[in-house]
C-alpha positions as CSV (number, residue, x, y, z in Angstrom):
1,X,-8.2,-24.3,-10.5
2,X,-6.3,-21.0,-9.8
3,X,-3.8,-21.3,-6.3
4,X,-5.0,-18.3,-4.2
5,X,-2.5,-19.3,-1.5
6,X,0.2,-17.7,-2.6
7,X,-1.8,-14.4,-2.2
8,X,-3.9,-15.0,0.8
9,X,-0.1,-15.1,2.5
10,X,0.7,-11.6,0.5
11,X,-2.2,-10.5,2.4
12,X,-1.5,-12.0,5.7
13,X,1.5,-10.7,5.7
14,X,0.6,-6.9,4.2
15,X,2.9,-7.1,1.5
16,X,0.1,-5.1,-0.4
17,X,2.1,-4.0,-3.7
18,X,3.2,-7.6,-3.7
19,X,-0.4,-8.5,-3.4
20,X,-1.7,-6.5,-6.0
21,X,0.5,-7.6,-8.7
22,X,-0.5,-11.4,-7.8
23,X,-4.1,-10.4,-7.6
24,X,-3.7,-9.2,-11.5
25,X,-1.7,-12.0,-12.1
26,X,-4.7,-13.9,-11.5
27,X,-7.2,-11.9,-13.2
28,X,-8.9,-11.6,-10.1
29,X,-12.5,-8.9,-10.0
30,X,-11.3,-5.1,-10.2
31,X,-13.3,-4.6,-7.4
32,X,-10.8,-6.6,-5.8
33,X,-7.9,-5.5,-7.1
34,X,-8.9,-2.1,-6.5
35,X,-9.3,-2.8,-2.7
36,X,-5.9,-4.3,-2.4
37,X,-4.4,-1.2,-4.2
38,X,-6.6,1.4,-1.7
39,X,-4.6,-0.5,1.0
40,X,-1.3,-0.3,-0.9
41,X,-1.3,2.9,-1.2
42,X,-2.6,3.3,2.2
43,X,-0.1,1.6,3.3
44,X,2.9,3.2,1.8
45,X,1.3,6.8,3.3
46,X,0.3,6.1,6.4
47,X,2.4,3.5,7.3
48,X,5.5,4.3,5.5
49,X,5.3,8.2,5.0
50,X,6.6,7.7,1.9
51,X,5.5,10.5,-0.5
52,X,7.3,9.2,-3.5
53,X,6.5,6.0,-3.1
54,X,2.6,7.2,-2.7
55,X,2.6,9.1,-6.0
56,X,4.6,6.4,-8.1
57,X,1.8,3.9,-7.0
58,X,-1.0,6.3,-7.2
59,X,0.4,6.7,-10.9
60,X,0.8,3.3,-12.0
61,X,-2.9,2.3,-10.6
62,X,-4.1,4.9,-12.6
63,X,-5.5,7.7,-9.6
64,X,-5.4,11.7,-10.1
65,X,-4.4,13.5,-7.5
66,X,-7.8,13.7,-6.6
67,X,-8.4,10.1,-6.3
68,X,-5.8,9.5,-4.2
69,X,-6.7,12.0,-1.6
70,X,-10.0,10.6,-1.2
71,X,-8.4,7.1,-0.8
72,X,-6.3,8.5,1.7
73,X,-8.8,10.4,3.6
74,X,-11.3,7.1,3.8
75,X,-7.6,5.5,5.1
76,X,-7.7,7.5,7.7
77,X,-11.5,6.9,8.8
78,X,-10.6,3.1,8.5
79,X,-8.3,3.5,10.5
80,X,-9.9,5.6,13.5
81,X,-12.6,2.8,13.0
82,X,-10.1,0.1,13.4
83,X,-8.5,1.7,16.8
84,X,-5.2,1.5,14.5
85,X,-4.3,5.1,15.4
86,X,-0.6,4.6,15.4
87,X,-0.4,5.4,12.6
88,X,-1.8,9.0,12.5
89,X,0.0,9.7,15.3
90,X,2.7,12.6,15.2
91,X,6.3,11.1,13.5
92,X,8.9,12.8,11.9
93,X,9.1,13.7,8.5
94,X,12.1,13.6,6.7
95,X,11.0,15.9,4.1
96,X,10.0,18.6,5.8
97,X,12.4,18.3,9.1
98,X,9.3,18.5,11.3
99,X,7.2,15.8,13.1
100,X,3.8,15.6,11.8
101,X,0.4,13.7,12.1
102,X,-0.8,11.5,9.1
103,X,-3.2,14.3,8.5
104,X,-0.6,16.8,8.4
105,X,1.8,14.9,6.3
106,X,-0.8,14.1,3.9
107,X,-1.9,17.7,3.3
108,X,1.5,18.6,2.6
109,X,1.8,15.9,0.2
110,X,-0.8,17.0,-1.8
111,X,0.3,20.5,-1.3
112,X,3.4,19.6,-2.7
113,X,2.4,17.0,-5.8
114,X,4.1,18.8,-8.7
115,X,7.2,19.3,-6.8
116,X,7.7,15.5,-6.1
């Protein structure tokens, strides 16, 4: 029998890249496994702000560009759904010197792909 404790804490806890890898590790449905890496990489966007963190996972799960910004933009339903809108509120950006909302930051991430 496989131990799912260890990642049922990952989750818990939203350590989502952490979660992922221990969901592969345990060969777990890609349906699954693609869930946990829609909320990493929500996670490191929304949460984080963290543009080159977003494309190096985007990369390494395998999303285009245009992938990602559908994940993204059904993050940020989820989380109007939720009542979690902290994080699309207006926070600085260290990138671009300016304080921005989620939505914002995320169309200049994409606008700015290549140059990451």
């Amino acid at each position: 029998m496989v131990d799912h404790k260890n990642l049922e804490n990952l989750i818990k806890n939203a350590h989502f890249v952490r979660a992922v890898k221990e969901a592969e590790t345990l060969k777990l449905s890609r349906d699954k496994i693609r869930s946990l890496q829609h909320k990493a990489l929500c996670q490191m966007s929304a949460c984080y702000r963290n543009a080159k963190g977003t494309k190096i996972l985007s990369q390494k799960y395998g999303y285009s560009k245009e992938n990602l910004r559908e994940i993204l933009e059904d993050c940020i339903c989820n989380l109007k759904k939720q009542g979690k809108t902290k994080f699309l509120d207006i926070c600085y950006d260290s990138v671009s010197g300016c304080y921005l909302s989620f939505e914002e930051w995320l169309r200049n991430f994409l606008k700015n792909w290549d140059k990451l």
